[in-house]
N, C-alpha and C positions, 0 to 999 in steps of 0.2 A: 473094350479095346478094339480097335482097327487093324484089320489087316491090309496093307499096303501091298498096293500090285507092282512086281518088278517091270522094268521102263529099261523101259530103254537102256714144183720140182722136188722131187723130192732130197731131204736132206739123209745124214745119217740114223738111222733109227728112227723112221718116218713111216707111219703106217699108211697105205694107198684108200683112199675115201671108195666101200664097194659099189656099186651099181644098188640104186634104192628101189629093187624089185617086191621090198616087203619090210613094213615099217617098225614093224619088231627087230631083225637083223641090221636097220640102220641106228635105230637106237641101243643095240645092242654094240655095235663099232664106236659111234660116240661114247659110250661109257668105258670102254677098253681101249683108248687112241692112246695111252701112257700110264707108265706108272702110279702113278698116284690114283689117278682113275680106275687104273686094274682093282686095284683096296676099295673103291665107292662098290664098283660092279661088285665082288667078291661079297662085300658086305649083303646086298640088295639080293643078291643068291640063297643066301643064308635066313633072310630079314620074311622075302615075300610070300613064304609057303607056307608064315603063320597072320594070325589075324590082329597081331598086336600094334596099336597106334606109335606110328615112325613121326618123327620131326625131324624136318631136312633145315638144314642152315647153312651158310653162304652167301655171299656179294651179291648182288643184283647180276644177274645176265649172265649167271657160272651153270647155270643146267638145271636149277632146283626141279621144275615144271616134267625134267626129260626122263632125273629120278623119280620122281612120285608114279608117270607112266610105266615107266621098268617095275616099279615093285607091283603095280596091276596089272603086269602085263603077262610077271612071270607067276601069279596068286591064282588058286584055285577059283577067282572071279575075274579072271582074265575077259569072259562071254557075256561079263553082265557090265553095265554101265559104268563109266568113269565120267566124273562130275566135277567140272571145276570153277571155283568162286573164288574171287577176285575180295577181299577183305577189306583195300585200299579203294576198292573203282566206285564203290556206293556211300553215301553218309548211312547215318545209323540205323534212319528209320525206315530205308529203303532196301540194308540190309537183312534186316531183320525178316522182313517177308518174302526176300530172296529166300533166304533159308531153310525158313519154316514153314510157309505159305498162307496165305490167308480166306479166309473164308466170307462171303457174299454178307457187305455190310460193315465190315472190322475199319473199314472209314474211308472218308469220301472216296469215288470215285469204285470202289472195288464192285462192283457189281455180279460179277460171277467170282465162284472159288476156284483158288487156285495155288497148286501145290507146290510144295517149296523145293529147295536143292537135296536136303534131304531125303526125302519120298523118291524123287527122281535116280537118286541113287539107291534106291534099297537093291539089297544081295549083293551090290557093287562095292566101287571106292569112291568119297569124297574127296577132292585136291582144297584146301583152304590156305590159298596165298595168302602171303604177307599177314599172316595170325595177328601179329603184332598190331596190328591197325583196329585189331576188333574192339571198340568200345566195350566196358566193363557189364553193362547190364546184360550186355550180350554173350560175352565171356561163360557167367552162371549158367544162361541157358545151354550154354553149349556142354558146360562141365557136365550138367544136368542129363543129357544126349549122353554123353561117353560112360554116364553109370550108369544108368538105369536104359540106355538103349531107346527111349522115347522121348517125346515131345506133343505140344501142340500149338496149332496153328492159330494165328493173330484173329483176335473176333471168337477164339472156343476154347474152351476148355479140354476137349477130350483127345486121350491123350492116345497119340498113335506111334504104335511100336515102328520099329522099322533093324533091319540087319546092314550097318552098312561100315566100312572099313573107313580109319580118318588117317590120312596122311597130311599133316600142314608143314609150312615150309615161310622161313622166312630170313630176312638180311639184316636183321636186329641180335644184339644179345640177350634173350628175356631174361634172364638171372638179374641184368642190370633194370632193366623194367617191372621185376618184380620188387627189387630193393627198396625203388622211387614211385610203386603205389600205383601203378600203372597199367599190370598185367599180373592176373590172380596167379600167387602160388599154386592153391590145387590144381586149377587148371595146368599149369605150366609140369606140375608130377605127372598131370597124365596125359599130356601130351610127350612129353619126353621120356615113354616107355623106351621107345627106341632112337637112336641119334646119326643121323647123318648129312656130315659135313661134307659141302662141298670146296674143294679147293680153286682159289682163280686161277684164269688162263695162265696171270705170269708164272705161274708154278708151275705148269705144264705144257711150256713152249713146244715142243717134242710135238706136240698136236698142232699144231697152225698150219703144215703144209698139208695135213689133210683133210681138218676144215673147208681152206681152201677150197680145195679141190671140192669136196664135196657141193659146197655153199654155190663153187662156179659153174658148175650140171646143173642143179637143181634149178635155180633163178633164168640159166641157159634156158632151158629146160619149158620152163614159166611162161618167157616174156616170146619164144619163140624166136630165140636169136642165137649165131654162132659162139660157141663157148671162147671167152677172150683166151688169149696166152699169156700171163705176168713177165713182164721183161725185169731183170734183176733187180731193178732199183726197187722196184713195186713191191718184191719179194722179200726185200731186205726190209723195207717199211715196216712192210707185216710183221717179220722177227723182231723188229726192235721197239715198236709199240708198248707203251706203259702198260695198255688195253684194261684202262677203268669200269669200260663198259663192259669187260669179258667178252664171253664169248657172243651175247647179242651184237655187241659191237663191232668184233669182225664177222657176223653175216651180214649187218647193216652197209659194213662198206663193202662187200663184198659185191651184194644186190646191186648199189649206186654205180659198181664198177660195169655190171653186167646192162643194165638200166639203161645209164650215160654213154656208154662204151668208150669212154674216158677213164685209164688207171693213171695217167700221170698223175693230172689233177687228186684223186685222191690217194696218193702218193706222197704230194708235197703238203698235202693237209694232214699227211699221219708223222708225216716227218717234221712239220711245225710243231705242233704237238708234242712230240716224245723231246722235242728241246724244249718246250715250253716247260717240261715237267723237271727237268735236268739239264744246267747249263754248257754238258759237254754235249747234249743230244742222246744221251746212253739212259733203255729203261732203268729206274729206279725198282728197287724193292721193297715197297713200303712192309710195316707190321716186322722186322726185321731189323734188330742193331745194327751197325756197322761193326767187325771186329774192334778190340781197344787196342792199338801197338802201344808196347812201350815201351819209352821215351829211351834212352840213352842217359845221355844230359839233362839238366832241366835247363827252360826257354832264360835266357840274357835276362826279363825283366822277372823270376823270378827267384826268391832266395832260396841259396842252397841249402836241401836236406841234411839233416843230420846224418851219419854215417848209422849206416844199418848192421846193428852185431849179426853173420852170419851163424845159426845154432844146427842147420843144417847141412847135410851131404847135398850134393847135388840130384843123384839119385831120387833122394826123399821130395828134391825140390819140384823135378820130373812127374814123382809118385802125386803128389798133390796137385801140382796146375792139370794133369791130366784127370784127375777127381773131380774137381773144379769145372773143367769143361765139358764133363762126361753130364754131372748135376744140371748143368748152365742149358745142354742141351736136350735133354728127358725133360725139363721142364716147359722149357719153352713150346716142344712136341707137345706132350700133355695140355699144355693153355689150345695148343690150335685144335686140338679133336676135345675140346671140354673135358679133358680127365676120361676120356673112353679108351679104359686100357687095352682090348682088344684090339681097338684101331689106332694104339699107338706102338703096341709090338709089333703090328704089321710093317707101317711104317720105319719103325728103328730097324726090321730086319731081325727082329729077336724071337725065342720063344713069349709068351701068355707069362709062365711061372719067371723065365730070366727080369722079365719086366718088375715082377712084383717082388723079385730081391733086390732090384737095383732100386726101387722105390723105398723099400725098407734100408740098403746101406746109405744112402742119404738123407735118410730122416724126412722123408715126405711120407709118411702115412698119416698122418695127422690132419695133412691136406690134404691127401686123396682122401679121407674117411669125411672130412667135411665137405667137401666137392660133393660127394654122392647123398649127402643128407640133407644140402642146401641147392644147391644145380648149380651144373658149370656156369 
């Protein structure tokens, strides 16, 4: 066996983007810019002082890449190499020797050996985007990596250990890709030792104005040019953006603002946009029912219901629609953090234990017990 040598304006309740004198403390304010986020960081406190493989999940361009950093940043391998691979950015066969590395001969062209992302990262952490992308034959290898801690390199046999931490992250459901053959179950067990979801911008508008701000120094900052001032319209854009793209998406326009030094222009192209998606102009909140009101009357063209025997008080009627909507929303919680009941008591505001009677007075233990035996 081998031993592997270590390598390498503000609104109301706005938090102010600080001065990026040191890249831990700025990523430490991106994680803490709102509530919800307060719950990711909080998590990622608790998560990075052990060496157990994390799965980050979330929209494209919501931060996955910022938390995988944070949990190496605040790991007792903070000093050793953080390594990250792109799952989606290679076909297969080119990933494979990203990874693993290949050795002088393993086929055309390789001429000298050369060591993969793994080795690279030994004592350290590996980042593996978009997991979801990794082709099946590759998958095994990897499961292969996470028990047994080694591997070897394309062209050899021999097999070299290596110490190195996995966090992957990706904007996929695997539970739904394991269903459809797609994405190996074991793998997917032990990747999802640990889980964190990241939630999108629209969820945490509360952060935009000091984004902003941040996004408007930094590229300032860059491009060697005066930092713009947002005139209201521009400002309002920003707040009312669907923002698909999350948070890439406004530092994307952010840069173009600082860049161009033109925010009208992209002003009226976010303001196209957030009507394009909603015909009053107003962001949408997708993944989200609309409440149901009901009716009074029912509609002219359709026939009258039968008259309903009242067997209850009103009271009891009260006692029940509010059971009703207590279930309708533990649940729906629950679906967004994959059944991570820790990080759904956080979120409701409750105790650990209040969670898990309210899960038993409704009769989802059945669910939650399969949730955790089959994956969110």
């Amino acid at each position: 066996m081998s031993q592997v040598r270590s390598v390498e304006r503000p609104l109301a309740r706005t938090t102010t983007a600080p001065d990026s004198a040191a890249v831990t403390h700025e990523r430490d304010w991106r994680l803490r810019g709102s509530e919800r986020m307060r719950v990711v960081d909080d998590f990622i406190d608790r998560v990075a002082s052990t060496d157990a493989t994390v799965l980050v999940s979330g929209e494209s361009g919501v931060g996955k890449e910022l938390v995988a950093r944070s949990l190496h940043d605040r790991s007792p391998r903070a000093a050793r190499p953080f390594v990250k691979v792109n799952c989606a950015a290679l076909p297969a066969e080119l990933l494979e020797s990203e990874l693993f590395g290949y050795e002088r001969g393993a086929f055309t062209g390789a001429t000298q050996p050369k060591p993969g992302k793994f080795e690279l990262a030994h004592t350290g952490s590996i980042f593996l985007d978009e997991i979801a992308e990794m082709p099946l034959h590759l998958q095994a290898k990897l499961l292969h990596v996470l028990q047994d801690r080694q591997f070897s390199r394309l062209g050899s046999q021999r097999e070299i250990r290596v110490d190195v931490r996995v966090i992957a992250a990706t904007n996929k459901r695997l539970s739904k890709l394991v269903a459809e053959g797609s994405f190996r179950d074991d793998l997917y067990y032990r990747l999802n030792v640990m889980n964190i979801h990241v939630p999108p911008l629209r969820e945490r508008r509360e952060e935009i104005p000091g984004l902003i701000e941040y996004f408007l120094r930094e590229y300032a900052r860059e491009y060697g040019r005066p930092r713009p001032r947002l005139s209201d319209d521009t400002l309002r854009a920003f707040l009312e953006n669907p923002w698909r793209g999350n948070v890439r998406e406004l530092e994307n326009l952010v840069k173009r603002i600082v860049a161009l030094d033109s925010q009208e222009l992209v002003a009226q192209e976010m303001t196209a946009a957030t009507r394009a998606v909603t015909p009053n102009g107003r962001p949408e909140t997708p993944d989200v029912a609309p409440p149901v009101r009901p009716s009074i009357a029912p509609a002219p063209s359709e026939p009258r219901p039968a008259p309903v025997e009242i067997t209850l008080g009103l009271r009891d009627i009260a006692r029940q629609a509010a059971l009703a909507a207590e279930k309708q929303v533990l649940v729906e919680v629950l679906d967004r953090v994959h059944w991570h009941r820790l990080t759904a008591a956080r979120l409701l505001k409750v105790s650990y234990k209040t969670l898990l009677q309210k899960i038993k007075q409704h009769g989802l233990e059945t669910v939650a017990a399969l949730v955790l035996i089959l994956g969110a």
